[in-house]
SEMIDREN-814917 format. One record per residue (C-alpha): residue in one letter; x, y, z. Coordinates in pm, whole numbers, plus 50000, padded with zeros to 5 digits. Each point is the difference from the previous one (the first is absolute). Layout:
REM SEMIDREN-814917
{'A' {X Y Z}} ...
REM end
This chain:
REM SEMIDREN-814917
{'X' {54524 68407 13077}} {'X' {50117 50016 49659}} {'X' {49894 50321 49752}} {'X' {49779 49746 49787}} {'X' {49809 49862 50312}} {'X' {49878 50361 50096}} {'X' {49898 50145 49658}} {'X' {49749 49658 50025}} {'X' {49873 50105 50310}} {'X' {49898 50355 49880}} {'X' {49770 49827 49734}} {'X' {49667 50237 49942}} {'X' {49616 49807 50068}} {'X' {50001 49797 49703}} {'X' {49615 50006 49848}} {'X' {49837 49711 50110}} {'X' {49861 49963 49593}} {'X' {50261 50157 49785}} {'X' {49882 49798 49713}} {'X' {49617 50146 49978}} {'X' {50146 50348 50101}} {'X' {50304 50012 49710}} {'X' {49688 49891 49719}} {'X' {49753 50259 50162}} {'X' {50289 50209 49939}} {'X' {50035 49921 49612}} {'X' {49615 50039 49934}} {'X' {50003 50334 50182}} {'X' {50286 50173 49849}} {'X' {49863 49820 49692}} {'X' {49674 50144 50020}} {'X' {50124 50365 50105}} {'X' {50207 49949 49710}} {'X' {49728 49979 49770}} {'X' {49796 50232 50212}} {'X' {49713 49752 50058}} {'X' {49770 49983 50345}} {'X' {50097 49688 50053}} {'X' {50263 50185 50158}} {'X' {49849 50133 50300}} {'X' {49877 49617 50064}} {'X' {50315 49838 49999}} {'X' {50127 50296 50255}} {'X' {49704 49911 50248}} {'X' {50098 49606 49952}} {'X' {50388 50094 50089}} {'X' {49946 50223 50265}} {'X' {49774 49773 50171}} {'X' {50257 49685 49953}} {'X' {50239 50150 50172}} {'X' {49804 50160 50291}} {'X' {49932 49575 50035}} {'X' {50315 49809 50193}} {'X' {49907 49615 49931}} {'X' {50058 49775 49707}} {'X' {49778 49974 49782}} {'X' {50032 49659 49793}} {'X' {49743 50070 49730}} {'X' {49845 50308 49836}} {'X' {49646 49801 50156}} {'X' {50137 50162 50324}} {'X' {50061 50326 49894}} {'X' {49606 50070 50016}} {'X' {49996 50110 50310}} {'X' {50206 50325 49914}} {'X' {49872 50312 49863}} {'X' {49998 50016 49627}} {'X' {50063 49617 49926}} {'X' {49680 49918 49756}} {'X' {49997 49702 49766}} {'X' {50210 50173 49712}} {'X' {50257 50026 50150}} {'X' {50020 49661 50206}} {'X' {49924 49880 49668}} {'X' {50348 50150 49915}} {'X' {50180 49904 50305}} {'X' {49875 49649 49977}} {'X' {50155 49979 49612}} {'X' {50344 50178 50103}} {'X' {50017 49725 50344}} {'X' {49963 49712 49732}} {'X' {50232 50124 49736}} {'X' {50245 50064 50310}} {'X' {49977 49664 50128}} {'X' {49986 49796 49696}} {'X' {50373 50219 49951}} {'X' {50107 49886 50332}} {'X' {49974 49645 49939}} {'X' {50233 50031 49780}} {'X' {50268 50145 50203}} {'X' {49895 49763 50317}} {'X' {50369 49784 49885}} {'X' {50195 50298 50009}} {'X' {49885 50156 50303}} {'X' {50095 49686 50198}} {'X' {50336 50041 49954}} {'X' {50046 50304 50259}} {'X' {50309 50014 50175}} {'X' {49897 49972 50374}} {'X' {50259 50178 50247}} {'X' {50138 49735 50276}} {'X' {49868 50223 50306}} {'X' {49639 49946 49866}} {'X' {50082 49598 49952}} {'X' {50071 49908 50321}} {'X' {49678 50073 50189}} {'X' {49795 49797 49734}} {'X' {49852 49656 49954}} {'X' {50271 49780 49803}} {'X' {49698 49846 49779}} {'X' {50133 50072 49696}} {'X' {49667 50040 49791}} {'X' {49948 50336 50254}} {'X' {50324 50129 50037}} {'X' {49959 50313 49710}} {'X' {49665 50110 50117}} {'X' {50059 49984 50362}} {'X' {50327 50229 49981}} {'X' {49783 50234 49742}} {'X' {49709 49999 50254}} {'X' {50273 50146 50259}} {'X' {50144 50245 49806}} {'X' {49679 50147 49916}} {'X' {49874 50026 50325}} {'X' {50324 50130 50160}} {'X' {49940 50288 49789}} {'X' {49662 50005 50135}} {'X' {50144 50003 50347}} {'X' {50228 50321 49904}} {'X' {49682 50160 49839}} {'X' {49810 49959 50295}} {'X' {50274 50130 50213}} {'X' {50027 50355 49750}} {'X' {49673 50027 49995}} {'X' {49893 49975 50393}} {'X' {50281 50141 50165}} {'X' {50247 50282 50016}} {'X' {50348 49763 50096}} {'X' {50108 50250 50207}} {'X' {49720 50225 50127}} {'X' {49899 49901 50367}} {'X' {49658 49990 50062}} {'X' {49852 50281 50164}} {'X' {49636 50074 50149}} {'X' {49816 50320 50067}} {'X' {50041 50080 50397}} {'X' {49689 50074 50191}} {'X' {49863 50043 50374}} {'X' {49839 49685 50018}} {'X' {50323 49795 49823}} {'X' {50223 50143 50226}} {'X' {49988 49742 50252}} {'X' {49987 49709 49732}} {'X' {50318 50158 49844}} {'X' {50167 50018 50352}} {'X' {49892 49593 50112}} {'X' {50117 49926 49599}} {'X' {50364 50198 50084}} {'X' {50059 49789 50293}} {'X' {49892 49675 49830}} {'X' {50283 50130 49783}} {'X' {50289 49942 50194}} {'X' {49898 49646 50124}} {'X' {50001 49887 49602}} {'X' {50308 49756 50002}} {'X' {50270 50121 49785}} {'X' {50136 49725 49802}} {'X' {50136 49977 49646}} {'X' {49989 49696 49752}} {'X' {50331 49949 49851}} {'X' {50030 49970 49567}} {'X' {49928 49591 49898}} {'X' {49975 49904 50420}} {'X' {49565 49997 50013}} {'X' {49737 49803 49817}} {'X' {49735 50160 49838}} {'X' {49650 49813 50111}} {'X' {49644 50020 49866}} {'X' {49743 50024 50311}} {'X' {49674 49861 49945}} {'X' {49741 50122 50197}} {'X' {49853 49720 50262}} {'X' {49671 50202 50097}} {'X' {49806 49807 49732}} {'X' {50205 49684 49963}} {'X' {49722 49857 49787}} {'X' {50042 50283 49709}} {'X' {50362 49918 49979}} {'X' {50005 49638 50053}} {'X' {50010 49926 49638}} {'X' {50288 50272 49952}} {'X' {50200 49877 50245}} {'X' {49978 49628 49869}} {'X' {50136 50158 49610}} {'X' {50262 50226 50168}} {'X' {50133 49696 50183}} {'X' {50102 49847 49638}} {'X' {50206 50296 49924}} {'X' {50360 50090 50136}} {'X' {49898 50310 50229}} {'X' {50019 50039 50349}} {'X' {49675 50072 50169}} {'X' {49779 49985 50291}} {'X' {49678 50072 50140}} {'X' {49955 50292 50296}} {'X' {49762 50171 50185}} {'X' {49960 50333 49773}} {'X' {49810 50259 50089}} {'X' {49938 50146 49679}} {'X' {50063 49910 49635}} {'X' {50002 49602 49878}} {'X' {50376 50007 49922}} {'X' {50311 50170 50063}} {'X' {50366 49933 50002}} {'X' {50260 50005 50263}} {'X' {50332 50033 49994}} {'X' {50183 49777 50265}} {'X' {50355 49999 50130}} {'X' {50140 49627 49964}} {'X' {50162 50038 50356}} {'X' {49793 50239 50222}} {'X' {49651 49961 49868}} {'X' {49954 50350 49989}} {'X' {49726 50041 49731}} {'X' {49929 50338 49787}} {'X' {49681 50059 49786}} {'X' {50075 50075 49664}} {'X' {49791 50269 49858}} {'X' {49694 49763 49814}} {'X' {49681 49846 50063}} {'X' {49770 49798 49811}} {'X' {49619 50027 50105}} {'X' {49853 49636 49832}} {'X' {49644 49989 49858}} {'X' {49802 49764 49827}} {'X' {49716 50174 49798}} {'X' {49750 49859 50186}} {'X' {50154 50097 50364}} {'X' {50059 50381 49798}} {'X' {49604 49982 49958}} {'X' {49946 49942 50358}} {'X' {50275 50257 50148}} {'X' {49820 50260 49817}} {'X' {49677 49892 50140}} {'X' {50069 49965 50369}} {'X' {50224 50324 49981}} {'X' {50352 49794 50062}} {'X' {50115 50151 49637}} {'X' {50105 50301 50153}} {'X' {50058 49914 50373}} {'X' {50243 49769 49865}} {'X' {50144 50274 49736}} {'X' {50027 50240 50292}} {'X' {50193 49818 50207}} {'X' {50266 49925 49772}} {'X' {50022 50322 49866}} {'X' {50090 50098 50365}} {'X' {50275 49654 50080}} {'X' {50283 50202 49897}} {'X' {50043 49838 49638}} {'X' {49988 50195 49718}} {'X' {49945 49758 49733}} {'X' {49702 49836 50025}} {'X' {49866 49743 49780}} {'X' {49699 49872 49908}} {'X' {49947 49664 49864}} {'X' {49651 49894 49800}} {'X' {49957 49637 49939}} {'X' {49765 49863 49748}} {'X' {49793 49745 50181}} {'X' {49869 49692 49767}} {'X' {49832 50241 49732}} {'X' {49879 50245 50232}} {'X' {49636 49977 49983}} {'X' {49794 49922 50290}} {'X' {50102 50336 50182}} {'X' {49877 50220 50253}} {'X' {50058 50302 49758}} {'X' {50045 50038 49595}} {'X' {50300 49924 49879}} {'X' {50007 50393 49837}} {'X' {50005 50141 50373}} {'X' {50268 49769 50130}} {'X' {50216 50144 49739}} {'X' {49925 50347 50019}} {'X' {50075 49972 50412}} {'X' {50348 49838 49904}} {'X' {50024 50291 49738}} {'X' {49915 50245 50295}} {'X' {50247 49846 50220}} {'X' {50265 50019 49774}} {'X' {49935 50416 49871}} {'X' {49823 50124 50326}} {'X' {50184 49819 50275}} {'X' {50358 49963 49819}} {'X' {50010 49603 50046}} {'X' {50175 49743 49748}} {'X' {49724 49788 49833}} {'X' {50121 49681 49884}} {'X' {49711 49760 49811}} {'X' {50089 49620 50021}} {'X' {49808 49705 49841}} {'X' {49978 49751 50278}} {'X' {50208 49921 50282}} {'X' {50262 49811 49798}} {'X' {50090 50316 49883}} {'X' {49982 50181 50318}} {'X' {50262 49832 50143}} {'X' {50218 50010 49689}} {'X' {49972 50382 50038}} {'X' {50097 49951 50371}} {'X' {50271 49753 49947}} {'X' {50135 50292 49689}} {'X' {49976 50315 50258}} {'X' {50151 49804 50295}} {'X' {50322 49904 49747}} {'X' {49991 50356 49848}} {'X' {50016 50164 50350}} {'X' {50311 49743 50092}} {'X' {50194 50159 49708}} {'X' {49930 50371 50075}} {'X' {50071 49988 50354}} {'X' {50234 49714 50112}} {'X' {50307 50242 49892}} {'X' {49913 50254 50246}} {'X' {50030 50097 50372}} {'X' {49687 50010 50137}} {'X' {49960 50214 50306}} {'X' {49700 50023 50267}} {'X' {49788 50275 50041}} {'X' {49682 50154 50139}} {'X' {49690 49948 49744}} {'X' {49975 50409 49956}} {'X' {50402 50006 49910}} {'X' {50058 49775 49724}} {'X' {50209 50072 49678}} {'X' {49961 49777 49703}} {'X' {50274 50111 49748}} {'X' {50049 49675 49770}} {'X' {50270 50174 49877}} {'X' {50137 50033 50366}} {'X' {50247 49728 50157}} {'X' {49836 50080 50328}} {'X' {49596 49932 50039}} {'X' {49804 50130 50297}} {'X' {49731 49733 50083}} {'X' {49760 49988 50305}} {'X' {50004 49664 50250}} {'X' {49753 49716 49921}} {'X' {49891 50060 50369}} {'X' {49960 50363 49943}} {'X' {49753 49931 49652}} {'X' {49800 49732 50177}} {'X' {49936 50230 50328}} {'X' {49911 50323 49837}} {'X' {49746 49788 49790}} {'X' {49784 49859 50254}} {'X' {49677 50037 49917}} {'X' {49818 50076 50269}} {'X' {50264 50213 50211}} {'X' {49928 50308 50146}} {'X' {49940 50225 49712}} {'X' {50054 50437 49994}} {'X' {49734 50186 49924}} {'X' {50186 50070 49677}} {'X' {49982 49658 49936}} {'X' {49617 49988 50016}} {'X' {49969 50329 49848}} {'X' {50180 49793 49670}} {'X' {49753 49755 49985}} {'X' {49692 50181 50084}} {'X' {50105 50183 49660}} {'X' {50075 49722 49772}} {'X' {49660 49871 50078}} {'X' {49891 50289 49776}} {'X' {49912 49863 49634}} {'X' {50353 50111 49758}} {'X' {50223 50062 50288}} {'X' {50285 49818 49986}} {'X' {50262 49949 50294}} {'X' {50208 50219 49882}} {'X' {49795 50295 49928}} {'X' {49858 49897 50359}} {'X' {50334 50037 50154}} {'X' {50097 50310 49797}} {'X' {49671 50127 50202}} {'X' {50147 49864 50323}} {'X' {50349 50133 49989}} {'X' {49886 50408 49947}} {'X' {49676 49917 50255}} {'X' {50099 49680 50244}} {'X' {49665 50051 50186}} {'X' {49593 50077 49880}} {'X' {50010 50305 50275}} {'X' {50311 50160 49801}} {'X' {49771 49946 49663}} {'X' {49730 50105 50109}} {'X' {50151 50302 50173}} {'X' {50167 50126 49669}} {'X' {49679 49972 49816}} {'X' {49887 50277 50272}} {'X' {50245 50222 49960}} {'X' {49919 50034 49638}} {'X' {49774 50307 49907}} {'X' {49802 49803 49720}} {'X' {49854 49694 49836}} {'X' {50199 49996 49655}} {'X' {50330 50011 50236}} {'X' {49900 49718 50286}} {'X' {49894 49760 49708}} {'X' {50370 50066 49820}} {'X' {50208 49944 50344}} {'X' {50117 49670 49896}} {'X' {50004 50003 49636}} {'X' {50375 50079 49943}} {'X' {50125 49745 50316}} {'X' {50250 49806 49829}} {'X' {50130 49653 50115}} {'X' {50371 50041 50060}} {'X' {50030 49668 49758}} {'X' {49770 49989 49748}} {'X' {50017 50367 49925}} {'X' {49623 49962 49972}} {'X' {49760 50255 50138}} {'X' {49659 49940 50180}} {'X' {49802 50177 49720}} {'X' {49729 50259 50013}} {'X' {49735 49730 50038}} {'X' {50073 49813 50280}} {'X' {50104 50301 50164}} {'X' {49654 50064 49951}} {'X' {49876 49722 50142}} {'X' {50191 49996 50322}} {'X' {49903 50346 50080}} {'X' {49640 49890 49958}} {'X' {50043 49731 50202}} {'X' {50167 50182 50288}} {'X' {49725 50305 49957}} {'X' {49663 49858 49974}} {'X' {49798 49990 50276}} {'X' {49740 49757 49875}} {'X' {50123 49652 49801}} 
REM end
């Protein structure tokens, strides 16, 4: 892999509005400058922004943060128009991009396309090694917290271990294919009639969690290896019902357990969104929520033409990243993802579909995990990060007792810190659990 390639690869989380935060920027060193109070507003506004991961299109959508009021979308909105009435006029220019040849030949030929597709790719292959920095240590194994009753999982999971088949993929000999999930053929029947007028292998399958992932299959053997990605699909009015009948996080938890790291969540408009279940407001604020508390890419899309766009874009963009390399099999807990690596770790197909059964035998861990996440504000991760220092509610509950006082029992969590995120439980939920798992009347 050439120097270039890998100083790409190390690319820093690019802010997902770097216009709106460079002119809150201006106006607050302008204002500091002049030592007006305006000051301390325009610090709220930019703090706030980039606490927030989505795109926002217009300055209208920046109400929902914390210190947005009408002056200054009244600002943002002028600075948006001045910008785009200047982009117009470099629209001729910017069409004339070089395009390298490794991008060209997984794209449509029609001609009218050809710029923005290979742009579109680009963009989101640099998403792909963001996601990848940002979720995952490349070379850190992952590791649990032992305790009495995981003991015996740990043992069954060692001996599962050595039955893994040990294959490898050799560089430019496998296909990389999008799965579509078949378990609700009718939500994707419309996706899989637009994918089939683009140039990318796919098929549908029986997966147990997620809507779509991609395999990586050897052209002779058939040996297939998950690559580390999956795309959970939802229409706004199918988000407003998942939060209602509680499938929001079932379906959260389980992929936050399927052994890949980089997890995506994709919004689609639906006709103009009214008619729903729930206000528009809180279907944003739980993608916003998925995205800061549960460490999930959010990707908004406008209908399902672009949906599969995006889909047809990733599924090219992983096909340059990883058809170079040697891709070897491994067990779920043991994979490396180095993209600047030759030599990529990557559990079986088989192995991702089994261990996501949903209604398998589960550890008491397991159901410890989601008894907590069914407290309001606590995310999967914070639930796990409970989890991993206390896998059962007896090992809670008997560290609460062995605390002299009050103040201490209701701090026990607060400093737990998910071995990803780097975020902490928090004082108040560690409240909350301890009152939940001291009170003797409800």
């Amino acid at each position: 892999m050439s120097q270039e390639r890998r100083k790409r690869i190390s690319v820093k989380m690019k802010s997902p509005n770097p216009l709106f935060e460079k002119w809150l920027i201006e106006w607050r060193d302008d204002a500091i400058a002049k030592d007006s109070k305006l000051q301390y507003t325009f610090k709220t506004a930019l703090s706030s922004l980039r606490k927030y991961p989505l795109c926002l299109e217009t300055a209208k959508e920046c109400r929902i943060l914390k210190g947005f009021g009408d002056t200054i979308c009244k600002m943002l909105d002028k600075k948006l128009l001045e910008y785009r009435n200047t982009e117009q006029e470099t629209d001729t220019k910017r069409a004339k991009i070089d395009i390298p040849d490794i991008l060209i030949e997984n794209i449509s030929n029609e001609e009218p396309k050809l710029h923005e597709s290979a742009l579109d790719i680009i963009e989101i292959e640099d998403d792909i090694t963001d996601l990848i920095a940002k979720n995952v240590d490349p070379v850190k194994k992952k590791t649990f917290t032992k305790s009495n009753s995981t003991t015996s999982v740990e043992n069954t999971t060692t001996q599962k271990r050595s039955q893994i088949e040990d294959f490898s993929l050799l560089p430019f000999c496998f296909n990389v294919i999008l799965y579509v999930d078949n378990q609700e053929i009718s939500k994707h029947r419309d996706i899989l009639l637009e994918l089939s007028k683009h140039n990318i292998k796919h098929e549908v399958k029986d997966l147990k969690v997620g809507d779509f992932v991609w395999v990586c299959r050897d052209k002779q053997s058939n040996n297939e290896l998950v690559l580390p990605y999956a795309i959970e699909r939802k229409r706004m009015d199918d988000l407003a019902k998942s939060i209602k009948d509680k499938r929001y996080y079932e379906q959260k938890f389980r992929l936050k357990r399927s052994g890949i790291d980089n997890l995506i969540y994709l919004v689609e408009s639906h006709g103009q969104n009214r008619c729903l279940s729930l206000p528009l407001d809180s279907l944003l604020q739980a993608a916003t929520n998925t995205a800061i508390q549960e460490n999930f890419f959010v990707k908004f899309t406008s209908d399902l033409k672009e949906t599969v766009q995006y889909l047809v874009n990733f599924t090219g963009a992983l096909e340059n990243i990883f058809k170079a390399k040697m891709l070897k099999s491994c067990s779920k807990d043991h994979q490396s993802i180095d993209l600047n690596s030759d030599v990529i770790n990557l559990m079986t197909f088989k192995q991702f579909n089994l261990s996501s059964i949903k209604n398998k035998a589960m550890t008491i861990t397991d159901l410890f995990t989601k008894m907590l996440i069914q407290i309001n504000g606590m995310s999967v991760e914070k639930a796990l990060s409970v989890t991993q220092k206390f896998s059962t509610p007896n090992l809670l509950r008997q560290s609460y007792l062995e605390l002299s006082n009050t103040s201490s029992q209701e701090k026990l969590l607060a400093n737990l810190k998910n071995d990803i995120s780097g975020k902490t439980v928090g004082s108040t939920l560690s409240n909350i659990v301890y009152q939940t798992f001291n009170k003797t009347q409800y």
